[in-house]
C-alpha positions in Angstrom: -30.6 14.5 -16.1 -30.3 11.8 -18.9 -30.7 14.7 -21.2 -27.5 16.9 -19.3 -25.7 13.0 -19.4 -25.9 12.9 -22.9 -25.1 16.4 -23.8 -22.1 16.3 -22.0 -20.5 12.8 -23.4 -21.0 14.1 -26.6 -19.5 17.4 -26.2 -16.5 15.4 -24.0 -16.1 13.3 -27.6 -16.6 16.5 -29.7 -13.2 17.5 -28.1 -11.4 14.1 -28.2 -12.5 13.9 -31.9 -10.8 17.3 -32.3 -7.8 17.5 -29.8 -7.3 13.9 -30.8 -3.4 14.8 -30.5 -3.7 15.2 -26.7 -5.3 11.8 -26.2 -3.5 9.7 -28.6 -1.4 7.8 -25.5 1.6 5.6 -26.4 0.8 1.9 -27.1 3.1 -1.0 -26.4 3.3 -4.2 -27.8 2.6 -5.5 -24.3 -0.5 -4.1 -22.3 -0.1 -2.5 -19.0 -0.5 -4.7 -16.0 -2.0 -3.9 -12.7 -1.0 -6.3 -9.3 -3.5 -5.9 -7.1 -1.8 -6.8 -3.4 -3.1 -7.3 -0.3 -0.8 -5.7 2.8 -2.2 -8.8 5.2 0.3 -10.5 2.7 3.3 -9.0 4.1 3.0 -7.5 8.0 6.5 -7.4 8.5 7.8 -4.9 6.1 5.4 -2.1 8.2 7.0 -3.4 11.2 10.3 -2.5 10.7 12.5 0.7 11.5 13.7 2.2 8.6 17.4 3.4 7.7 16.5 5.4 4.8 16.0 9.2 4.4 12.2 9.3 3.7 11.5 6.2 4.9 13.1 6.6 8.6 11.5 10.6 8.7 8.4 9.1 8.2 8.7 6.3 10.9 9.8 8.2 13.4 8.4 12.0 12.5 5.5 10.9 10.5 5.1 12.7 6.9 1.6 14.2 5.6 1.3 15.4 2.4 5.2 16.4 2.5 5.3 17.7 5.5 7.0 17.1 8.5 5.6 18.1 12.1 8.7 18.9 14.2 6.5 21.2 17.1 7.4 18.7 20.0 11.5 19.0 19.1 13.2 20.4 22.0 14.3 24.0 21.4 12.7 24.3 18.1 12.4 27.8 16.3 9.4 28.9 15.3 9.9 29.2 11.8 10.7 25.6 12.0 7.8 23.8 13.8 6.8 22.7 10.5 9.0 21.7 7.3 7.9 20.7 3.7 10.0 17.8 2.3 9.5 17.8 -1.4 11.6 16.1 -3.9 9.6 18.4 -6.4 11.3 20.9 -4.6 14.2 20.5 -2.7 17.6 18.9 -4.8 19.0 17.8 -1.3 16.0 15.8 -0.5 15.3 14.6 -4.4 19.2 13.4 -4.4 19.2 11.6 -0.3 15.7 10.9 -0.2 16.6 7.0 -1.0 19.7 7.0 0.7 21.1 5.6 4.0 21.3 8.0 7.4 25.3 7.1 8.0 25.3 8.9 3.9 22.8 11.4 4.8 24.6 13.2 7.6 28.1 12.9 5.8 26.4 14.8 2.5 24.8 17.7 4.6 28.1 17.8 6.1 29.6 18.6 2.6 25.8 20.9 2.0 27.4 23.1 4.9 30.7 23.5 3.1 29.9 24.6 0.1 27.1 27.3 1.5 30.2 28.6 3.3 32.8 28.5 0.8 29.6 30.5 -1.6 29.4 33.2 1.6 30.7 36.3 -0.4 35.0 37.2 0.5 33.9 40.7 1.3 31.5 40.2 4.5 28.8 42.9 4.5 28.1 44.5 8.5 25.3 43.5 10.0 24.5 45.3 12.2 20.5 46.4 12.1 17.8 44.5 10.2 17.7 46.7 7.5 21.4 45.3 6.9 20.3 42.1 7.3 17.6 42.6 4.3 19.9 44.4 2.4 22.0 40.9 2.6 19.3 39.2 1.9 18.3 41.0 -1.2 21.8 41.2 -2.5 22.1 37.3 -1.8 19.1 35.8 -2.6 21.1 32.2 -2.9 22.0 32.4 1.0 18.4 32.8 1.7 17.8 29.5 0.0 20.6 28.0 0.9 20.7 28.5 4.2 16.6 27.5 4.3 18.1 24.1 2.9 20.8 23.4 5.4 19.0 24.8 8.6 15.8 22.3 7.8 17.8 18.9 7.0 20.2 19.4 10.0 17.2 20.0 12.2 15.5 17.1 10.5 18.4 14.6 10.8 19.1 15.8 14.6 16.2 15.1 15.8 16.7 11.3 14.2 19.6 11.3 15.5 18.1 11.9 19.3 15.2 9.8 18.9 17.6 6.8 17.6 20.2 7.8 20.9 16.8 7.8 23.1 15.1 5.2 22.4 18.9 2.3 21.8 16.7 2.1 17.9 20.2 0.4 16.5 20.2 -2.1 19.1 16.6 -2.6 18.5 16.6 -2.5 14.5 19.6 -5.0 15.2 16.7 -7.7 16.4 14.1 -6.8 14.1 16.8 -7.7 11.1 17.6 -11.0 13.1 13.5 -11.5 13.1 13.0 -10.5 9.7 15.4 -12.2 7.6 16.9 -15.5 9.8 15.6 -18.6 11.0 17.6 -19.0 14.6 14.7 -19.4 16.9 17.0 -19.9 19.7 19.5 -16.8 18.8 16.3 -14.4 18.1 14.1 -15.4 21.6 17.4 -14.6 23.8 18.1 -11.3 22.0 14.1 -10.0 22.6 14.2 -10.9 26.0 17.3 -9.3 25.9 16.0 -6.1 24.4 12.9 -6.1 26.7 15.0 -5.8 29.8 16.7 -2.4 28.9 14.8 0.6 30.8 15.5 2.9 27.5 13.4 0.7 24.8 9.8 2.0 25.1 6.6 0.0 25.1 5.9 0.8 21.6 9.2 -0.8 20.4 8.9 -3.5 22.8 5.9 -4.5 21.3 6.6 -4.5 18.1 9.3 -6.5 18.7 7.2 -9.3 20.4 4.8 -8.9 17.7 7.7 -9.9 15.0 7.9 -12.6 16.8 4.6 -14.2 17.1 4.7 -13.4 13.2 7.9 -15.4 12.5 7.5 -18.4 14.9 3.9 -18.1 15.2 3.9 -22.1 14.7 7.7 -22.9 15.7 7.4 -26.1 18.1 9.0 -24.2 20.9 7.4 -20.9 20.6 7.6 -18.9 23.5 5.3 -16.1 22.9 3.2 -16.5 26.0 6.4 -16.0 28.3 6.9 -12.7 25.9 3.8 -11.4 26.9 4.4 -11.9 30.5 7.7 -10.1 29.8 6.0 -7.0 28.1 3.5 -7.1 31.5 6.1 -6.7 33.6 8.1 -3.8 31.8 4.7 -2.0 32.2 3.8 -2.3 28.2 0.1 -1.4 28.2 -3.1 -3.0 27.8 -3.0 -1.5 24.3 -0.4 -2.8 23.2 0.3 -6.6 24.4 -3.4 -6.6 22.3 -2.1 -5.7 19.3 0.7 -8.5 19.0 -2.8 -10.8 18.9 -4.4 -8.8 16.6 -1.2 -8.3 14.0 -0.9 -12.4 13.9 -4.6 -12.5 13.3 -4.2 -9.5 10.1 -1.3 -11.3 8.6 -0.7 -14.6 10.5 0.4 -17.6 9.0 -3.6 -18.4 7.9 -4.1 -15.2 6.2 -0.7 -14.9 4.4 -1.0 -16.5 0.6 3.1 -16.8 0.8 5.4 -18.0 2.8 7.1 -14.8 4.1 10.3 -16.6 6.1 11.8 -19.3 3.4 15.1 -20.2 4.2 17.6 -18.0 3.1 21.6 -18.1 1.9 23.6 -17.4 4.5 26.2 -15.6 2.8 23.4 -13.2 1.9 22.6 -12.5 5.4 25.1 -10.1 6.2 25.5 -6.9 8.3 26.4 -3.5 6.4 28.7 -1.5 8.1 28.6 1.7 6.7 30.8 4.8 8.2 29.8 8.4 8.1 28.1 10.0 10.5 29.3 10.0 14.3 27.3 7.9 16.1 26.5 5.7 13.4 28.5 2.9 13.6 26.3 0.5 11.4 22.7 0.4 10.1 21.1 -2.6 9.2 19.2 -3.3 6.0 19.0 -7.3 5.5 15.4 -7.1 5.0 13.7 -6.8 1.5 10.2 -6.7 1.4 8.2 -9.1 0.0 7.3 -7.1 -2.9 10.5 -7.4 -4.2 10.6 -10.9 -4.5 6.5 -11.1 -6.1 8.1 -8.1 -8.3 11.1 -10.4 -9.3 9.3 -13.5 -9.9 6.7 -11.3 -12.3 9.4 -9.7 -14.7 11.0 -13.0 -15.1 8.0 -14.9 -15.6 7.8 -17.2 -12.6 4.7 -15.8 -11.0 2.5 -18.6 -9.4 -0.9 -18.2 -10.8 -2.6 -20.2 -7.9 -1.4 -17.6 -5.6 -1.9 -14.6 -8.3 -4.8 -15.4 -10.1 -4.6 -13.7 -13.7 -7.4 -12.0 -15.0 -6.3 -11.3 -19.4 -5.2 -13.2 -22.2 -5.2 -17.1 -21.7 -1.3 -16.7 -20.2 1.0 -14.0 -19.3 4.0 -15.0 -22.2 5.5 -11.8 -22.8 7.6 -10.0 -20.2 5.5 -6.9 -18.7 6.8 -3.7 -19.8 4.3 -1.3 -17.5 3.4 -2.9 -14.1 1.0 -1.0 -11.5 1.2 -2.0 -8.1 -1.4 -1.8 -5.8 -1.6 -2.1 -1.9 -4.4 -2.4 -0.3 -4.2 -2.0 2.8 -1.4 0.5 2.5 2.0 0.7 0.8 5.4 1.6 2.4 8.0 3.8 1.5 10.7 0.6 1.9 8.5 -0.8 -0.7 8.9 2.6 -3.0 12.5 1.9 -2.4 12.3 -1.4 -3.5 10.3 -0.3 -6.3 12.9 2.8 -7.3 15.5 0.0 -7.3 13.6 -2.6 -9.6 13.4 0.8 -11.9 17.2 1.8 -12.4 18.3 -1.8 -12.3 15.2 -3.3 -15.1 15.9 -2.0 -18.3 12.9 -2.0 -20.2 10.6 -2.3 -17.4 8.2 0.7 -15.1 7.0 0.1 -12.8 4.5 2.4 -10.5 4.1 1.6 -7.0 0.1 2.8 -5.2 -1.8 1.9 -2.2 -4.4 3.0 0.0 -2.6 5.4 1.9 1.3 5.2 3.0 2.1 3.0 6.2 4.6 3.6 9.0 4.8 1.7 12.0 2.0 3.3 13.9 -0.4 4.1 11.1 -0.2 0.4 10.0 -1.2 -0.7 13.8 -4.1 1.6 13.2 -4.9 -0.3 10.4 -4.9 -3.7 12.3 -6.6 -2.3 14.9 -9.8 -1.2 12.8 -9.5 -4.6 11.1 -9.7 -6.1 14.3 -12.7 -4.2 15.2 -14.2 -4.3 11.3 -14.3 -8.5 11.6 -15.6 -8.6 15.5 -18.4 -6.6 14.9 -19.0 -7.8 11.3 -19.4 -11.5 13.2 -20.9 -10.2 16.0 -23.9 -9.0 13.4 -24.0 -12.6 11.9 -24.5 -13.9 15.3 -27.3 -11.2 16.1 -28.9 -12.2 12.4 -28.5 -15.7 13.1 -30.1 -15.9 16.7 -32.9 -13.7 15.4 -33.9 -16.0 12.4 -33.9 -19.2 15.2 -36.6 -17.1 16.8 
């Protein structure tokens, strides 16, 4: 095995030695830099509904490996039950995929213009399926085209109905008020508020509560434990009123290395009100997560090395050029936004954006969850160890 070991590092140098071309990477002045992050930093930002293409398909539809499960959409063809969202592969998707959902349905509005201003001036009958194909075969565009058009008007309807069904603007409106302001008084009336209406479901409920207990987890009139009773009686389950526990123990104010609720400017705390789509009146996107801010801070040299420890040269003096980021614990795809952002508005900066797996709302609760259940029984073994040794 040693022998096989050998053999094949020297045949893998043999060809680095002789393709040395292919492996002669570009060096910068300034090395590479990998942050290493940890998600318990920052539990808000997976709390959140998004208002963003990709990120609000993935909260509310849920996105693996590109695709999109939409089986359980009312009336749903066939050839529809599944989609593939690809910006590899789809121009509509690679040019809305960062943009708002107001912008989204106004730009598939003008997508379904131009495929009917491209529909040929001399119609062809169709009157059999072998007409039909012929069309197709003559028109190869419209069956792309119309591919396009049919999956991103299914795909933003059924946002639509799930934002309508479960009042998500109403509810998004608070989550910005507990995210990004400090008016304990103003936020605590408006979840009550929001936990009273029949059409908010338990899961939002919760989270709500859970943002919360986040926020004002150590406000002197916190009110959490009148919350809870208020998620009881709505009927929120066992399951649930749990996890509002369990997210301030994964990223409560003893975990977090930073302080995620400064004070912030009010001018800066405003509501966008952006026109487009019927229905949607405004969408709210106060919140930046905290990423951007650590990001910010890096670039401009201001990074606190207490709460980043540096592992390198004696100091960081020269502004990063490459910068990895890595979650663990699970990225988001607000924080790829964030990170896309940084990137067009940085010159002379990349910056690459990993984690262990991609977070929405649900998947991050998972995450708690087994974190919850990792640490019990991880103490409850140190308790077994410990009562066996007094023995």
């Amino acid at each position: 095995l040693l022998g096989m070991t050998f053999f094949t590092q020297h045949n893998s140098l043999e060809i680095i030695t002789k393709e040395y071309e292919l492996f002669e990477f570009r060096r910068t002045e300034v090395p590479p830099l990998l942050l290493i992050l940890d998600r318990c930093d920052d539990a808000i930002t997976p709390l959140l509904n998004q208002w963003t293409y990709q990120a609000m398909v993935h909260e509310l539809l849920g996105i693996n490996n590109n695709r999109i499960d939409l089986s359980r959409v009312p009336g749903i063809s066939k050839d529809l039950r599944e989609v593939v969202l690809s910006a590899e592969n789809d121009e509509f998707y690679a040019n809305n995929m960062y943009l708002n959902f107001a912008e989204i349905g106004s730009n598939i509005k003008n997508l379904m213009e131009d495929f009917q201003k491209k529909k040929p001036k001399e119609q062809q009958k169709l009157e059999s399926i072998a007409d039909m194909k012929a069309f197709v075969e003559n028109y190869p565009q419209f069956k792309k085209m119309s591919g396009t058009v049919s999956k991103h008007v299914t795909v933003v309807g059924e946002l639509s109905r799930l934002v309508s069904e479960r009042n998500l603007l109403e509810v998004s409106e608070v989550e910005q008020e507990l995210a990004c302001q400090n008016d304990h008084s103003s936020a605590l009336q408006n979840v009550k508020r929001i936990l009273q209406n029949p059409k908010v479901t338990e899961f939002d409920a919760a989270r709500l509560v859970m943002l919360y207990a986040l926020h004002y987890e150590r406000h002197s009139s916190n009110s959490l434990p009148g919350l809870m009773m208020d998620l009881r009686n709505k009927g929120v389950s066992d399951k649930y009123r749990k996890l509002v526990s369990a997210v301030v123990e994964y990223g409560g104010k003893r975990v977090r290395g930073s302080d995620l609720f400064s004070p912030k400017d009010a001018v800066a705390i405003t509501k966008q009100f952006l026109k487009g789509l019927k229905g949607v009146e405004n969408v709210y996107t106060q919140h930046q997560p905290f990423l951007h801010e650590t990001l910010d801070h890096l670039i401009k040299g201001r990074l606190k090395e207490n709460l980043y420890p540096y592992l390198g040269p004696s100091t960081l003096r020269d502004r990063p050029q490459d910068i990895i980021v890595f979650v663990i614990g699970g990225a988001t795809y607000e924080e790829a936004l964030t990170v896309y952002n940084l990137n067009r508005t940085t010159p002379g900066v990349r910056i690459v954006l990993g984690g262990t797996t991609v977070h929405n709302t649900k998947s991050f609760l998972e995450e708690v969850l087994a974190s919850g259940l990792h640490s019990r029984s991880k103490e409850s073994s140190q308790v077994t160890s410990r009562s066996a040794s007094r023995r």
